[in-house]
C-alpha positions as CSV (number, residue, x, y, z in Angstrom):
1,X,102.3,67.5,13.4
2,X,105.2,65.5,12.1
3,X,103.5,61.7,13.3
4,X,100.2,63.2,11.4
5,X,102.4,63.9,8.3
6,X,104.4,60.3,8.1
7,X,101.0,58.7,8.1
8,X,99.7,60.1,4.9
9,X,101.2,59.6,1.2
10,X,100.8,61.4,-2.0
11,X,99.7,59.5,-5.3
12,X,99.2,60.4,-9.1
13,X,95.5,59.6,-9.5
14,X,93.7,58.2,-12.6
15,X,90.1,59.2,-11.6
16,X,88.6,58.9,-15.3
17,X,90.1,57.3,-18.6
18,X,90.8,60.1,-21.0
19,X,91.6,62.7,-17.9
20,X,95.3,63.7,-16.7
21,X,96.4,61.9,-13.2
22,X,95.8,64.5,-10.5
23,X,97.2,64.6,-7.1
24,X,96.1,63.5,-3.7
25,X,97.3,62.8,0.1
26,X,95.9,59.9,1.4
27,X,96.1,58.2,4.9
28,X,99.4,55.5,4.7
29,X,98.2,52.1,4.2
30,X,98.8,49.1,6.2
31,X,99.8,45.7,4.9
32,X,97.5,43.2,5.6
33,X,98.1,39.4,6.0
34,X,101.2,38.4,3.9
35,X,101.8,41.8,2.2
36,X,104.0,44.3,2.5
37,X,104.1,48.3,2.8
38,X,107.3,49.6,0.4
39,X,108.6,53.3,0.5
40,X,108.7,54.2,-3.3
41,X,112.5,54.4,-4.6
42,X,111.3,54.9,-8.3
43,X,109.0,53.3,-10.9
44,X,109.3,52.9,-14.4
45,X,106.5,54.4,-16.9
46,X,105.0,51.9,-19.2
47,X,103.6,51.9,-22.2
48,X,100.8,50.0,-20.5
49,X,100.0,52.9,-18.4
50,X,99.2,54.3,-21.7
51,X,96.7,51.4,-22.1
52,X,94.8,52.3,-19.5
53,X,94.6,55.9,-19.3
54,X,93.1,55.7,-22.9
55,X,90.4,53.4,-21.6
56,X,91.9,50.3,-24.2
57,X,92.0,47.9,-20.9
58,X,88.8,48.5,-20.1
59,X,89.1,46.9,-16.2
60,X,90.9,49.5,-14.3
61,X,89.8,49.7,-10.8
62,X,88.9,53.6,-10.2
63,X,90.6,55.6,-8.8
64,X,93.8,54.2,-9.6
65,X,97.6,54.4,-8.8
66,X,99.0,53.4,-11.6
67,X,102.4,52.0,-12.1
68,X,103.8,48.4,-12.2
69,X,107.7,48.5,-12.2
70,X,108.3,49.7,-8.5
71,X,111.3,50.1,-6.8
72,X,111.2,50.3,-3.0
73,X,112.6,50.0,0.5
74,X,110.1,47.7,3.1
75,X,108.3,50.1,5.3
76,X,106.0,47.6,7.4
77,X,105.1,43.9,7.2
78,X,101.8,41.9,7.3
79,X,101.3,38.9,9.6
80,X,103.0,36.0,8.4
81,X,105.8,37.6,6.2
82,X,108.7,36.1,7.0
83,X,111.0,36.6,4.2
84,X,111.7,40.2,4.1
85,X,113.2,42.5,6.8
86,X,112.4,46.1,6.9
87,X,114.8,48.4,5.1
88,X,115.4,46.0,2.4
89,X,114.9,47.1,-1.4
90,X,112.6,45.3,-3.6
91,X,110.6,45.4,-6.6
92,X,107.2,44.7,-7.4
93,X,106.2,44.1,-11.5
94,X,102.7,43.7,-13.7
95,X,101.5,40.3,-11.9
96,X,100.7,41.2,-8.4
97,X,98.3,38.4,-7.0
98,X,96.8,34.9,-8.2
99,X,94.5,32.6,-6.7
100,X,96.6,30.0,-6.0
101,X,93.8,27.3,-7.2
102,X,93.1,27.4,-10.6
103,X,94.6,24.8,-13.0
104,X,97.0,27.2,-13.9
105,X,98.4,28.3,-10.6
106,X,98.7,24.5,-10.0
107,X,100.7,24.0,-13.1
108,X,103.5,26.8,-12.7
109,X,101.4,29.2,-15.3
110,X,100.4,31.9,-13.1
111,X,100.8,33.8,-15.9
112,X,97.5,32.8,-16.3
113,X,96.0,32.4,-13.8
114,X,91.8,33.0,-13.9
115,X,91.9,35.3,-10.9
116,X,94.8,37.5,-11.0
117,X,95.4,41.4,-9.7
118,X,97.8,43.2,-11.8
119,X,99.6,46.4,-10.0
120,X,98.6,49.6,-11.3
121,X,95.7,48.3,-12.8
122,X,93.3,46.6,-10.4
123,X,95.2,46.9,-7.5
124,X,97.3,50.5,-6.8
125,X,100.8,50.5,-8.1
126,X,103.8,52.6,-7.8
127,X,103.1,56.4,-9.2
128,X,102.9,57.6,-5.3
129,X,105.2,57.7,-2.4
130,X,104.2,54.2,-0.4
131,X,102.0,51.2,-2.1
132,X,101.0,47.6,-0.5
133,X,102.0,44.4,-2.1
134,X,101.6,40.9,-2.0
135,X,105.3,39.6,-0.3
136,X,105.0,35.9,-2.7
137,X,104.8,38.8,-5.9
138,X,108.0,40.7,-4.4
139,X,111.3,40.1,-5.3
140,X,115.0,41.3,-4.0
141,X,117.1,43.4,-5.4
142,X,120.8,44.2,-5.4
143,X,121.8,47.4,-3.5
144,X,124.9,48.4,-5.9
145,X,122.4,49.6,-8.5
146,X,120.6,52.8,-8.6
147,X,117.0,52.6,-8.3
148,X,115.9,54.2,-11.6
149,X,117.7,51.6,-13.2
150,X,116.5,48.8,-11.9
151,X,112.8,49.6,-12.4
152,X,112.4,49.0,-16.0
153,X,113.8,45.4,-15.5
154,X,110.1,45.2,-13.5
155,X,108.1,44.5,-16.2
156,X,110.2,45.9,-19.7
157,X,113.1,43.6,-18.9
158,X,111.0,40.8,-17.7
159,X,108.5,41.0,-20.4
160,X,111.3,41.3,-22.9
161,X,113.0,38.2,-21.1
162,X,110.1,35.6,-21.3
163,X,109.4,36.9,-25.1
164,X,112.4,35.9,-25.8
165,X,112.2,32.8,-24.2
166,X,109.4,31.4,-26.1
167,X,111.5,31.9,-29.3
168,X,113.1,29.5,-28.3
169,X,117.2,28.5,-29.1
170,X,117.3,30.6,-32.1
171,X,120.1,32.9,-33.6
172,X,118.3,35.5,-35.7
173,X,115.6,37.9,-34.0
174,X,114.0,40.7,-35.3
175,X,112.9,43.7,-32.8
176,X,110.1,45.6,-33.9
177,X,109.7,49.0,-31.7
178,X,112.9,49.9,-30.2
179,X,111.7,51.1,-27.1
180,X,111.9,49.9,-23.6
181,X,111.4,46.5,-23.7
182,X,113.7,46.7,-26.9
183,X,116.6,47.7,-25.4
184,X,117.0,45.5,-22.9
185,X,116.1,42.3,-24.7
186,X,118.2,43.5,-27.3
187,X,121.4,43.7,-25.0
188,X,120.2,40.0,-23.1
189,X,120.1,38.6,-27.1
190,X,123.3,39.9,-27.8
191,X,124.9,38.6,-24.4
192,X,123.6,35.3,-26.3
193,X,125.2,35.7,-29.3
194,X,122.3,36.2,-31.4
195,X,122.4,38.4,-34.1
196,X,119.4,41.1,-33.6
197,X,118.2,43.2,-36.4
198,X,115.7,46.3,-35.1
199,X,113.1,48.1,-36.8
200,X,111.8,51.0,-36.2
201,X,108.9,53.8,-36.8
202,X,109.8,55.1,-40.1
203,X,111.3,57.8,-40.5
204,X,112.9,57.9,-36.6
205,X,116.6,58.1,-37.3
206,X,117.2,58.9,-33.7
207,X,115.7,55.5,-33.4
208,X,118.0,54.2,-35.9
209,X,121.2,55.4,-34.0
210,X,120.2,54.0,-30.8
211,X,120.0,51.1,-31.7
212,X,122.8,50.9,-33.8
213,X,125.0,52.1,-30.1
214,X,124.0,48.8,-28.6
215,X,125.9,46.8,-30.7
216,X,122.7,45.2,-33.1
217,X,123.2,43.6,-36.6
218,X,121.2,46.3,-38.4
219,X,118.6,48.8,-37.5
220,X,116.0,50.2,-40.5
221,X,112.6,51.3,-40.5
222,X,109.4,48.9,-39.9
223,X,108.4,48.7,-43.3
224,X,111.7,47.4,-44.3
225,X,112.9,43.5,-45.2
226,X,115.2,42.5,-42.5
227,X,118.7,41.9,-44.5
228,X,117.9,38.1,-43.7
229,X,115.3,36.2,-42.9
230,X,114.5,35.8,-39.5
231,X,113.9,32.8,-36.8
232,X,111.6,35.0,-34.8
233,X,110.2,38.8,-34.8
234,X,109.8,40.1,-31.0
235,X,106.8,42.8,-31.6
236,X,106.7,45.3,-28.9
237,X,105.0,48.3,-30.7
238,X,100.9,48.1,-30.4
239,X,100.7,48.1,-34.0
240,X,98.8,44.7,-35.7
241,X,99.9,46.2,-38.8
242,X,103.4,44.9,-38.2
243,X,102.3,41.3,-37.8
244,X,102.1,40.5,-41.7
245,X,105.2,42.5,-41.7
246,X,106.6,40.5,-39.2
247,X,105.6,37.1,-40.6
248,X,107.2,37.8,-44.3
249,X,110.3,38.1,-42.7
250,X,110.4,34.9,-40.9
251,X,111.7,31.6,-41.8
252,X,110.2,29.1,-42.1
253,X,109.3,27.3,-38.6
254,X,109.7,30.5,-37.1
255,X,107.7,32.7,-34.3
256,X,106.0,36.0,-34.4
257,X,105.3,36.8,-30.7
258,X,103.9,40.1,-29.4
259,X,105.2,41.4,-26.5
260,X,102.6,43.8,-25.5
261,X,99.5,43.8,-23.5
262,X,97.2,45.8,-26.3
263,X,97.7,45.8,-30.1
264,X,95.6,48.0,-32.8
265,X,93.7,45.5,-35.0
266,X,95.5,43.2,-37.3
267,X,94.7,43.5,-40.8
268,X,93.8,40.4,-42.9
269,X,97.0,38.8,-44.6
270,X,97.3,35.7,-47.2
271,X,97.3,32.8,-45.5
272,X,100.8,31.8,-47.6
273,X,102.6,34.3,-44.7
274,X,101.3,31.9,-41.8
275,X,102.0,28.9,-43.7
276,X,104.9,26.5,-43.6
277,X,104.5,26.3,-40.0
278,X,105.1,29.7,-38.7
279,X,103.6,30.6,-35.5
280,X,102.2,33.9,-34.0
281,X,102.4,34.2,-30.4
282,X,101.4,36.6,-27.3
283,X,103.1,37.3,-24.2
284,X,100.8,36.8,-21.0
285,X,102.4,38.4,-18.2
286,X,105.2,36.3,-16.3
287,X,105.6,33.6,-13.6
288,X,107.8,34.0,-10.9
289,X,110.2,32.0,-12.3
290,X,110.9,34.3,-14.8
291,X,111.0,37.4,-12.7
292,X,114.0,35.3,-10.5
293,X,115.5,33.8,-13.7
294,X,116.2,37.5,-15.0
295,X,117.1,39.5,-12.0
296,X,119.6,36.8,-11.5
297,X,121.0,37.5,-14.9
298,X,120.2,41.1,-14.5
299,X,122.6,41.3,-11.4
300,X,125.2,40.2,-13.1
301,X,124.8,41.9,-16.7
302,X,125.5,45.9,-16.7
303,X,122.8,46.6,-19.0
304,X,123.1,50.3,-21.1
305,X,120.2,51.6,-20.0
306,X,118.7,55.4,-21.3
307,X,116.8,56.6,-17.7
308,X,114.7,60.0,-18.3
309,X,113.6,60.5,-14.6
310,X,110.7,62.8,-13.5
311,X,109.6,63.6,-10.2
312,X,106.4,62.7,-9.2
313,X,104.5,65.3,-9.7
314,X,105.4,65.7,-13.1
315,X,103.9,62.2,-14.2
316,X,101.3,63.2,-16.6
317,X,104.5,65.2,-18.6
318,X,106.2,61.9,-18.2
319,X,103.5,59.9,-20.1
320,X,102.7,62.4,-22.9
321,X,106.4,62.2,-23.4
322,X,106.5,58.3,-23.9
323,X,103.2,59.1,-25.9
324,X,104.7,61.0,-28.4
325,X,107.8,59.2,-28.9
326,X,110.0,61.3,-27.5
327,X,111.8,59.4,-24.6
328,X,114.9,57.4,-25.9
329,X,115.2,54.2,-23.7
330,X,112.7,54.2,-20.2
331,X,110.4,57.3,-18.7
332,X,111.0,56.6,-14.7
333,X,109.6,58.5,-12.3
334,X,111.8,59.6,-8.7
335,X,109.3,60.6,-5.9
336,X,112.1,61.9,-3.9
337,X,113.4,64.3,-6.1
């Protein structure tokens, strides 16, 4: 009985956009060539989950496993892995596979590469006891920090890292939606001596106060002028409304990137807020240089992270809680407890 039970796993299932994840035990997985099998620590809740239960990525593959900032100890290894030893924690984030071939695998943009599989979206990610993943898309991570709080740095602090890079060597930012992605980029701006200025939904003064307990310049509502103009505006809410928003508040020469994998539609703006040579941006995933550039950091920063954890079973609470705004920092969910 107890060989039959360590060779089956439990997952949260997404069988049909618009339907809550259900439960199921399935046989244990084994690696194949250069992968890996990782016993689930914890993994963060994502906004992008959201995404994708609502059907607005329209790709998943079904059933799914959703969940792309997992946290894990190596279980088994696939032929040819040579640069992980079982026992040893690591995480897995967003970009899971490329091809290797295209132009942009060539050139160090993975990012974009034209034949990529993204964990927890078409390929099973981390809400479930075990997953497989590719060994070249896994990274190391330190053992003096708790699990649930190194998950969100799998794809909100990484995300939140390369947005920032491509604002390049400014000094004044501009959050807009101060959730997880927020409040670690703010922290890594503030490290830099930036000066950060958050907005918010209006209205949210819990919002307000958190941000305010990081140590930012200012935090107000959305729809409010920054108290100074801005050399970029990091957009992590889905909302295209807060592009024009975003754009009269930055100098000129500055950015507008968005952060986020999905946006609500834009509405039409004056021309006179792009011009001057402003720029809006998007965020496409990460390289692997990235992911190594920021856990580096990330080892050596002590970020102040808010963790809500869940157990497993209680994921589908977990994401109608980050749905309705009510989780202050990062939702993660702990299959062991």
């Amino acid at each position: 009985m107890t060989s039959k039970l360590k060779e089956k796993m439990s997952a949260m299932v997404l069988l049909r956009p618009g339907e809550p994840l259900v439960l199921q035990s399935r046989d244990l997985p084994k690696p194949g060539k250069d992968q890996i099998r990782i016993i689930i620590e914890a993994c963060g809740v994502c906004r992008t989950d959201l995404h994708i239960i609502d059907g607005e990525l329209t790709h998943p593959k079904l059933p799914l496993v959703l969940g792309h900032e997992i946290v894990g100890r190596v279980d088994a290894l696939g032929v040819g892995v040579t640069n992980f030893y079982l026992g040893q924690r690591v995480g897995v984030p967003w970009l899971g596979h490329s091809c290797g071939h295209c132009v942009y695998c060539h050139t160090a943009r993975e990012n974009l590469c034209d034949s990529p599989l993204f964990t927890g979206y078409t390929r099973d990610g981390g809400y479930a006891t075990h997953t497989i993943a590719d060994a070249s898309y896994s990274f190391p991570l330190p053992e003096n920090i708790a699990p649930e709080y190194l998950a969100p740095l799998l794809c909100a602090g990484l995300i939140g890292w390369r947005t920032l890079k491509l604002a390049g060597n400014v000094q004044t930012i501009g959050i807009y939606g101060f959730g997880a992605a927020a409040h670690i980029v703010a922290q890594v701006a503030l490290y830099k001596a930036m000066r950060v200025h958050a907005f918010v939904r209006p209205g949210d003064k819990a919002a307000v106060q958190f941000a305010l307990s990081l140590g930012v310049t200012s935090a107000q509502d959305s729809n409010q002028p920054p108290p100074e103009f801005l050399d970029a505006a990091l957009i992590f809410a889905p909302v295209g409304a807060l592009v024009p928003i975003a754009l009269a508040a930055t100098k000129k020469g500055g950015s507008v990137i968005c952060g986020g994998i999905h946006m609500s539609e834009i509405p039409a703006f004056d021309y006179a807020l792009l011009w001057e040579e402003r720029k809006l941006l998007s965020v496409a995933n990460l390289t692997r240089q990235d992911a190594e550039e920021f856990l580096a950091f990330a080892e050596k920063y002590q970020f102040d992270m808010r963790i809500t954890p869940y157990p497993l079973l209680k994921a589908n609470e977990a994401t109608q809680d980050l749905r309705a705004g009510s989780v202050q920092g990062v939702a993660v969910l702990m299959p062991q407890i």
